[in-house]
C-alpha positions as CSV (number, residue, x, y, z in Angstrom):
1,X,89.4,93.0,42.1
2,X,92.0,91.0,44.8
3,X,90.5,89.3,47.5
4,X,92.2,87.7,50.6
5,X,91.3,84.0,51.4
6,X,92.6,82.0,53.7
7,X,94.8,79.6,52.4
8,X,93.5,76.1,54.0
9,X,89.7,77.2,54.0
10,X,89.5,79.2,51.1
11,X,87.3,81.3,52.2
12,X,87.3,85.1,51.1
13,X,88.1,87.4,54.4
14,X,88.4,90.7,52.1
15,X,88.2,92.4,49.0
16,X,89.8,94.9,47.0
17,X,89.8,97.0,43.9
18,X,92.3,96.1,41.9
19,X,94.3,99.9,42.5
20,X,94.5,98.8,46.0
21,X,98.1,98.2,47.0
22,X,98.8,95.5,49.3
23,X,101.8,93.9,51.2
24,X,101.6,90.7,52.8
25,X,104.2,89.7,55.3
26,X,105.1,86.7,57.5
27,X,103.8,89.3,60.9
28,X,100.9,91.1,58.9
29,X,99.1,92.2,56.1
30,X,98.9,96.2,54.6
31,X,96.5,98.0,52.6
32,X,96.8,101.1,51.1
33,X,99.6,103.6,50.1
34,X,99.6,105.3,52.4
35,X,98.8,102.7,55.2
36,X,95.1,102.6,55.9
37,X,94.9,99.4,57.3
38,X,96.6,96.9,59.3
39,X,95.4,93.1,59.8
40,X,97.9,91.3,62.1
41,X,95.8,88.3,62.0
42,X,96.4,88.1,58.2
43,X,100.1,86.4,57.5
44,X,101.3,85.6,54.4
45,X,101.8,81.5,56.4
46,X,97.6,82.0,56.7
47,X,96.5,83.5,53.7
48,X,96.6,84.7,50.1
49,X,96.1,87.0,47.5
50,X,94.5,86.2,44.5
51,X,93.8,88.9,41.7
52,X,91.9,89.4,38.5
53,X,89.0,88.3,40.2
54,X,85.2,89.2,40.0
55,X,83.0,90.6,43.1
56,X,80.4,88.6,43.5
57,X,77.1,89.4,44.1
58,X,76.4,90.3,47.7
59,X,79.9,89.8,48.7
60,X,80.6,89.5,53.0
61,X,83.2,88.3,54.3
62,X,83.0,84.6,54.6
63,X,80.3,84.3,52.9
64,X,82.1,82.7,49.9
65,X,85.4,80.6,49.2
66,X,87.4,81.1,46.4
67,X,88.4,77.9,44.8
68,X,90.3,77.0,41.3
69,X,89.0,80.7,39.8
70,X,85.6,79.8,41.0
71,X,83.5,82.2,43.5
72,X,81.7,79.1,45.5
73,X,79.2,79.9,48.5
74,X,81.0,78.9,51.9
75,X,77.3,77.6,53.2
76,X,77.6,73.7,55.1
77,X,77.1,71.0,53.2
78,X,76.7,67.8,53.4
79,X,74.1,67.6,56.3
80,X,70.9,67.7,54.6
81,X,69.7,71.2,55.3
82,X,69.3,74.4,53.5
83,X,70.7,77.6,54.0
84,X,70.2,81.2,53.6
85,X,72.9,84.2,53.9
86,X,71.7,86.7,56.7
87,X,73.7,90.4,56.4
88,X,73.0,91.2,59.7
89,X,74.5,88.2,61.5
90,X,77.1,88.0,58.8
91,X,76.7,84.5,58.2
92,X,74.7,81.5,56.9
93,X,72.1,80.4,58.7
94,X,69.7,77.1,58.2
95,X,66.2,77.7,56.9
């Protein structure tokens, strides 16, 4: 699999089998061979590609980071609460 993650946050925005082709460019990032899909958000100054890497269970967007070959939940820390991942809002949420 290749997922793209932002560079600074590290958080995984997509995922991809590893057939996939991609181009990343300083205005935008492609998938596909034909073209199939276009992120203009996505530049290579903002993110990156990693490969070789595992899907992880219950993969969402945002929902993890990808950090020195580790999948890590992207969940707060550090303020002494607990969270849960909720599909339907997409994000983490405090129990």
């Amino acid at each position: 699999m290749k997922t793209i993650i932002e560079t600074a946050t590290k958080e995984s925005i997509y995922l991809f089998e590893d057939s996939k082709h991609i181009e990343l460019t300083e205005d935008c990032l492609y998938v596909g061979d034909p073209i199939e899909f276009i992120c203009a958000c996505s530049k290579s100054t903002e993110v990156s590609i990693v490969t070789g890497v595992t899907e992880p269970t219950g993969w969402f967007g945002r929902k993890y980071k990808y950090d020195d070959g580790a999948w890590v939940n992207n969940h707060p820390t550090g303020d002494g609460k607990t969270y849960s991942w909720n599909d339907e809002k997409g994000k983490w949420l405090a129990d």
